[in-house]
C-alpha positions in Angstrom: 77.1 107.9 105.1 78.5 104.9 106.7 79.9 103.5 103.7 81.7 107.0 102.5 83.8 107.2 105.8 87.0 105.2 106.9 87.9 105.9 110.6 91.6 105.3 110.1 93.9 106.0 113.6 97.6 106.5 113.4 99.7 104.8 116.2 103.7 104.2 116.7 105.8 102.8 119.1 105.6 106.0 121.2 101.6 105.3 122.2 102.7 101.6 123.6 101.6 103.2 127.3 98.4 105.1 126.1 97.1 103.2 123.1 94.3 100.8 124.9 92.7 103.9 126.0 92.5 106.5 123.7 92.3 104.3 120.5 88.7 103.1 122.1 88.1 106.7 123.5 88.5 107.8 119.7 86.3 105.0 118.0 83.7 105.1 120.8 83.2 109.3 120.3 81.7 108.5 116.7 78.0 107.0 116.5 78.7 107.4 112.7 78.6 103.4 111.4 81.9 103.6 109.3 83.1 100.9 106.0 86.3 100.4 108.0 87.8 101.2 111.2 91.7 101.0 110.6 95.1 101.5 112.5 98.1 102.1 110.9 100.8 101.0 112.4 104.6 103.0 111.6 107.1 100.5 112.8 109.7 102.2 111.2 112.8 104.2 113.3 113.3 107.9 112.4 116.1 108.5 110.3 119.5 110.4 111.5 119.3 114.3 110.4 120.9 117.2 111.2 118.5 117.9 114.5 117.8 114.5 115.1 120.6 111.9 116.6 118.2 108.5 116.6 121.1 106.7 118.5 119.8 109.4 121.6 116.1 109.7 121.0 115.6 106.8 119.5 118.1 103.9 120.5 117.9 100.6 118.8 117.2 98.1 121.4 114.4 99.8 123.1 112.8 101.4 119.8 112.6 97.8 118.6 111.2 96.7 122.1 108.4 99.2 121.7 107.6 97.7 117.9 106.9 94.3 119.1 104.6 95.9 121.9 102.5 98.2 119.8 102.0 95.7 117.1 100.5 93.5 120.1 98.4 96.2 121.1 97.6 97.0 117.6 96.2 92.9 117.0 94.5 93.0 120.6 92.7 95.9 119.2 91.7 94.2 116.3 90.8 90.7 117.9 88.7 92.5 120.1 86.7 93.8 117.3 87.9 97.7 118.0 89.2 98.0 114.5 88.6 96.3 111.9 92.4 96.1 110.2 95.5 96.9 110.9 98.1 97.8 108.1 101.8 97.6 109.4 104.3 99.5 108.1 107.5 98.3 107.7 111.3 99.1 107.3 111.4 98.7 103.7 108.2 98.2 102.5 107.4 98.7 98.9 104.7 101.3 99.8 107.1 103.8 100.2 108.6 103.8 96.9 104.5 104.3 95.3 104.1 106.9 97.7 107.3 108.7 96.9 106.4 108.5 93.2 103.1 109.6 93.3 103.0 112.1 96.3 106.6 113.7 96.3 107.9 113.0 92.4 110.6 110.4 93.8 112.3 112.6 95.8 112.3 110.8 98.9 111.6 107.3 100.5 112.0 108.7 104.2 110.0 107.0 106.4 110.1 110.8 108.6 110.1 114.8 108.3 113.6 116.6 109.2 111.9 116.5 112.6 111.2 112.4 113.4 107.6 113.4 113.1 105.8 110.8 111.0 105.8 111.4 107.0 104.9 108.0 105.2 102.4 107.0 107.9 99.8 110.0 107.3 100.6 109.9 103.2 100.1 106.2 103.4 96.5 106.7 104.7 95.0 108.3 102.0 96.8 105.2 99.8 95.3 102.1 101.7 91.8 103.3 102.1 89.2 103.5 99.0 86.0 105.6 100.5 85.7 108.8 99.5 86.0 110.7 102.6 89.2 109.8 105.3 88.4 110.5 109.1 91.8 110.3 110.5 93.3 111.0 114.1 96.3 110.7 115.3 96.2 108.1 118.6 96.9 110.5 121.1 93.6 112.8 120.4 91.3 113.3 123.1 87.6 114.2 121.8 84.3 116.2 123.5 81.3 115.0 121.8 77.8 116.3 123.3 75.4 113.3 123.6 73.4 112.8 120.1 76.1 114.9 118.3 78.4 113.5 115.4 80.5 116.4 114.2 81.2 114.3 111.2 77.3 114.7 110.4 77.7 118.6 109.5 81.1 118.3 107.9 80.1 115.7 105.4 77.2 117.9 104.2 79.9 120.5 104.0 82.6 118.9 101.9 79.9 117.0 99.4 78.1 120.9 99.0 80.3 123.5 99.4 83.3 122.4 96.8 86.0 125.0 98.2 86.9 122.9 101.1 88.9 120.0 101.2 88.9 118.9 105.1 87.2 120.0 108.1 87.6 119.5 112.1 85.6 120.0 114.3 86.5 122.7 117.1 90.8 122.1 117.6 89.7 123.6 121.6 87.2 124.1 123.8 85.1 126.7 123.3 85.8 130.2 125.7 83.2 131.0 128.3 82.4 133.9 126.3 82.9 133.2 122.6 84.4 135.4 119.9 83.5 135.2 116.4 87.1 136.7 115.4 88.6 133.4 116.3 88.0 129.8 117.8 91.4 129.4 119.6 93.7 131.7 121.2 96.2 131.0 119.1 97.4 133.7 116.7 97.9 131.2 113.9 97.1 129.8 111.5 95.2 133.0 110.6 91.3 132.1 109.7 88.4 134.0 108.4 85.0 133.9 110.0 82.3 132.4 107.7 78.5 130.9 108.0 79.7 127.3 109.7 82.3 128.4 111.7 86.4 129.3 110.7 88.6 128.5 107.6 91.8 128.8 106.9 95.1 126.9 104.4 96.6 125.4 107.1 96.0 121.2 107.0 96.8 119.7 110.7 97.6 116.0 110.4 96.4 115.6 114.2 92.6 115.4 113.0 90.8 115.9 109.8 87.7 114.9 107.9 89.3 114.9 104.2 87.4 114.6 100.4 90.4 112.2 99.3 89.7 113.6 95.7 90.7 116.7 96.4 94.1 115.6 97.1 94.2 113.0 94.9 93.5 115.4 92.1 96.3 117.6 93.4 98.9 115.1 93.3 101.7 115.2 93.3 102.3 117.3 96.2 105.2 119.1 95.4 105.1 121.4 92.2 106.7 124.4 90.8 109.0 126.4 93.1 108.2 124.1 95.8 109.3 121.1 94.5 112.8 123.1 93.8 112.8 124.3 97.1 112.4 120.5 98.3 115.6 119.6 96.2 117.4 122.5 97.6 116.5 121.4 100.8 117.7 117.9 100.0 121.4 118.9 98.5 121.9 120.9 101.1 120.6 118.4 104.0 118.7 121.6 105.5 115.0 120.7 106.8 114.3 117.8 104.6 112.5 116.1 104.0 109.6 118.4 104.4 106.4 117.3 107.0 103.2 116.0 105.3 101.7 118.9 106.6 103.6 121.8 105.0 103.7 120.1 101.2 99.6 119.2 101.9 98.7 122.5 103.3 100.8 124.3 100.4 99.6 122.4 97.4 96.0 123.2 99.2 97.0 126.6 99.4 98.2 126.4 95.0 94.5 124.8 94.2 92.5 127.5 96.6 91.3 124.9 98.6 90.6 125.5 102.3 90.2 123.8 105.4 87.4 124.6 107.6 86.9 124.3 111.5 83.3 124.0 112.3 81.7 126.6 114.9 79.3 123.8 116.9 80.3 124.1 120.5 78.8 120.4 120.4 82.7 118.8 119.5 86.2 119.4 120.3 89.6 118.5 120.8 92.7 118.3 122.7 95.9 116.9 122.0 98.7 116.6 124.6 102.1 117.8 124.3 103.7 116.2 127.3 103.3 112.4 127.8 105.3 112.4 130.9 104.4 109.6 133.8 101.9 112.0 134.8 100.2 112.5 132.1 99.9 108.9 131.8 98.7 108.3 135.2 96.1 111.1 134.8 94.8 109.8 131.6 91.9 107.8 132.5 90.6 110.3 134.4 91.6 112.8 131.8 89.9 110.7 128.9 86.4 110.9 131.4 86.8 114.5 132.2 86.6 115.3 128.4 84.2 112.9 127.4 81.6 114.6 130.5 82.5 118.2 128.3 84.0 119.3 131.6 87.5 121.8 131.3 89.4 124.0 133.5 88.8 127.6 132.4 92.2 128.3 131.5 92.7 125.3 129.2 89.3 127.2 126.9 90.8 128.5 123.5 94.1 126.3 123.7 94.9 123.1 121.9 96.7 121.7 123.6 96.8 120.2 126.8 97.8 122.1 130.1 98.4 119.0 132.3 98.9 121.1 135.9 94.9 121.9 134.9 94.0 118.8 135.0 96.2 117.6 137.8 93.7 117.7 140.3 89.8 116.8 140.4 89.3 120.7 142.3 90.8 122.4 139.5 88.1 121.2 136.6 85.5 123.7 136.4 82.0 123.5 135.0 80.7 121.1 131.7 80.6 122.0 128.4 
């Protein structure tokens, strides 16, 4: 197995106050020996759009301020034998123009979604790599793994045997104190079907996956048919473009009837926070601990993502996993 896997982490100048922890939190949960541990590393500023004003959220000065700190980070990381590479992204790069072509027919060499959520970062990993499996996160993930367990064990047994599946995660929340087989989170979407090794469903989340990089690579490009005219519509009339890498993934998926699959092991889990306000940075060491010891409020069971007044005080963490 160790040579079928590449652990690949996505970070941008927005982790530059969390990365030294989680990025070891995330490499340390796997006892999985993998060919390559990677970062990638998007130094690249949104672009303007119609619901995004970078001059506001993203102004020069400081954005450019936060590059030269997370590429430090990033070469710490890897001088300290963390990682094992580091592939930076640049403003300009020719990378983007390959991707474009092969991923999206051309259509676009926009570093970002309509939404400044990251576009050529997560394509880009599935280019640089040449295992046949991806493990990516995204640097902000915080992971549950019982002690023994490697969720990547069972999920690599399912993607080489069971061909309809193209990814798998392990649980997306803890588990409830009394578990339902009708669903894993109590979410009410995306909408998945109960089956022997735990839930699947057509939705692809580019927080965490486990993917077989031949089935996308086989289903390239991306964008096809009615969808690819509905991404040129989208880009004449400047309306939600360009699309996020999880919506042209999770539809081309969808074309192919492949599926994504979240195993049912209460042994591994995730949570992802929302709000990276000062406190939760200040919490997060003790929040990285309290998740690694399987230990969670009972109110933050069945949710994704992170409830920080949960968490804001030792009294209000109930039980271990």
């Amino acid at each position: 197995m160790s040579k079928e896997i590449t652990l690949q982490i996505n970070l941008s100048p927005g982790d530059t106050e969390s990365a030294t922890l989680t990025v070891p939190h995330i490499v340390s949960a796997h006892s999985t020996e993998f060919a390559e541990k990677l970062l990638i590393v998007d130094c690249n500023r949104p672009q303007q759009t119609p619901i995004v004003n970078t001059d506001i959220r993203f102004p020069q000065e400081t954005f450019q301020q936060k590059v030269l700190q997370i590429k430090s980070i990033a070469d710490d990381l890897n001088k300290q034998g963390v990682v094992d590479r580091v592939v930076y992204l640049e403003p300009g790069d020719d990378i983007y123009k390959r991707i474009s072509r092969k991923y999206m027919r051309g259509i676009t060499r926009a570093t970002h979604d309509y939404g400044a959520c990251a576009l050529m970062a997560y394509l880009a990993a599935f280019e640089v790599v040449s295992t046949p499996y991806l493990l990516h996160y995204d640097a902000d993930m915080l992971i549950y793994q019982k002690k023994g367990h490697d969720w990547l064990v069972e999920a690599l047994g399912v993607l080489q045997d069971q061909h309809r599946y193209a990814a798998v995660t392990p649980r997306l929340a803890p588990p409830l104190r009394q578990p339902s087989s009708d669903t894993p989170t109590l979410y009410q979407w995306p909408v998945s079907k109960k089956v022997a090794s735990g839930w699947e469903d057509q939705w692809f989340s580019t927080r965490a996956f486990l993917f077989k990089r031949e089935s996308l690579m086989n289903a390239l490009p991306l964008l096809r048919g009615k969808r690819y005219l509905r991404a040129v519509a989208r880009k004449l009339l400047n309306r939600g473009f360009p699309v996020s890498p999880e919506v042209m993934i999770s539809a081309r998926m969808k074309q192919i009837a492949k599926f994504h699959l979240q195993l049912a092991s209460e042994d591994a889990w995730l949570l992802h926070p929302c709000d990276k306000s000062e406190v939760y940075l200040s919490i997060l060491p003790r929040l990285i601990q309290t998740v690694k010891e399987g230990k969670v409020p009972d109110r933050q069971r069945g949710i994704p993502d992170i409830d920080l007044e949960l968490f804001s005080k030792d009294q209000h963490v109930e039980g271990k996993q």
